[in-house]
N, C-alpha and C positions, 0 to 999 in steps of 0.2 A: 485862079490859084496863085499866079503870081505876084497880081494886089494886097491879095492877103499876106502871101511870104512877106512882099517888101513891109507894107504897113506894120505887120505884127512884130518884125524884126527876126526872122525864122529863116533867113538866110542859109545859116548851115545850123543842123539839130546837132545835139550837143552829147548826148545819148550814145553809150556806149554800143548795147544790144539789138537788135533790131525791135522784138518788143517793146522796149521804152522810148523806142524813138518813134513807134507809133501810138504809143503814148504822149508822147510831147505833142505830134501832130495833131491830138486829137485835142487835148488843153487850149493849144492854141485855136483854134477852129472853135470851141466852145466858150472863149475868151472872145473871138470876135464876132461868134453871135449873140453874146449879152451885151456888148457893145451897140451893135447892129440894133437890139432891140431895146436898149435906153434911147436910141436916136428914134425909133418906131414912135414909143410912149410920148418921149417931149415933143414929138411934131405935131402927133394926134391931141395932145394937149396942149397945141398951141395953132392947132389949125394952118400950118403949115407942111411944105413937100421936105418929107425925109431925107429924099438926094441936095436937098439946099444946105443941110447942116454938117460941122467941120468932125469926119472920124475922127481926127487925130485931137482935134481941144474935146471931144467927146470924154475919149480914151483918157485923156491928164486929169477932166476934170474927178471922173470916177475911180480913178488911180489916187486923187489927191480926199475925194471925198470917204473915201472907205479906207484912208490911213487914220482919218481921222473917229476912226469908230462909227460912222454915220451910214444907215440904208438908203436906199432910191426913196426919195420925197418928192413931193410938189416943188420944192424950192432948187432939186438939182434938175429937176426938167425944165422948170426955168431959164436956168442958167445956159443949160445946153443949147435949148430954143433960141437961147442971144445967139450962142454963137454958128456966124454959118459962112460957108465958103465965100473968099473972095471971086469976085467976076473976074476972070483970065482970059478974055479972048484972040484969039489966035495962038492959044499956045501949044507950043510942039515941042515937044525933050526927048530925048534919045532912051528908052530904056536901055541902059549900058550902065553898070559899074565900073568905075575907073579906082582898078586897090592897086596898093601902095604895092610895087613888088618885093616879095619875101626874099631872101640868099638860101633859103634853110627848106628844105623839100618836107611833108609832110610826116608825119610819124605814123606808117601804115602797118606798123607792128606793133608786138605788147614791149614795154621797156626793156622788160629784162631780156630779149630777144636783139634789140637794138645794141644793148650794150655787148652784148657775146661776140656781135658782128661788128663792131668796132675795133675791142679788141684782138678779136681774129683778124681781120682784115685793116685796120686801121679807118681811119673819116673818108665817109668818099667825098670826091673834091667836087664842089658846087658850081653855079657860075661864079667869071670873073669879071 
């Protein structure tokens, strides 16, 4: 699950309600098994291992192919089948995100709520 968060870009959902945010969950998950299964198709039609080929130039090129009003063809399994993961061996990376830090603490209320407590209370004072 957390390949797919990082890959799909699902880091934080966006979704107000709790329904629609398992909604979004579920878009996306659905988005990365048609993905998963353009990468299936172009391998079998290329007689190649699925794990060899790149999710991510996957993803752009079907992103760029279906802007352009076009369906899955022989010609974008093709293309996907060129591309495939570079050889990285020995490599190690930190799963860690390193975010910029905020000044400004989250908004874990509704607006107009926020602003009543303002002006009741004035800005509460952040780091400095």
């Amino acid at each position: 699950m957390r390949n797919i968060k990082t890959t799909m870009g699902m880091e934080a959902l966006h979704c107000l309600t709790p329904e629609m945010n398992e909604k979004e969950l579920w878009v996306h998950l659905l988005a990365y098994n048609l993905i998963r299964l353009l990468m299936a198709q172009a391998a079998s039609n290329a007689g190649i291992d699925p794990r060899t080929l790149s999710f991510k130039d996957t993803s752009q090129l079907w992103t760029e192919w279906t802007a352009r009003g076009q369906s899955a063809s022989p010609a974008l399994f093709a293309l996907i089948a060129q591309v495939k993961v570079g050889k990285r061996p020995n490599r190690i990376e930190p799963r860690q995100h390193k975010r910029r830090p905020k000044p400004f603490q989250w908004l874990k209320t509704s607006r107009r709520i926020a602003r009543d407590n303002i002006t009741r209370f004035g800005h509460p004072r952040g780091p400095k």
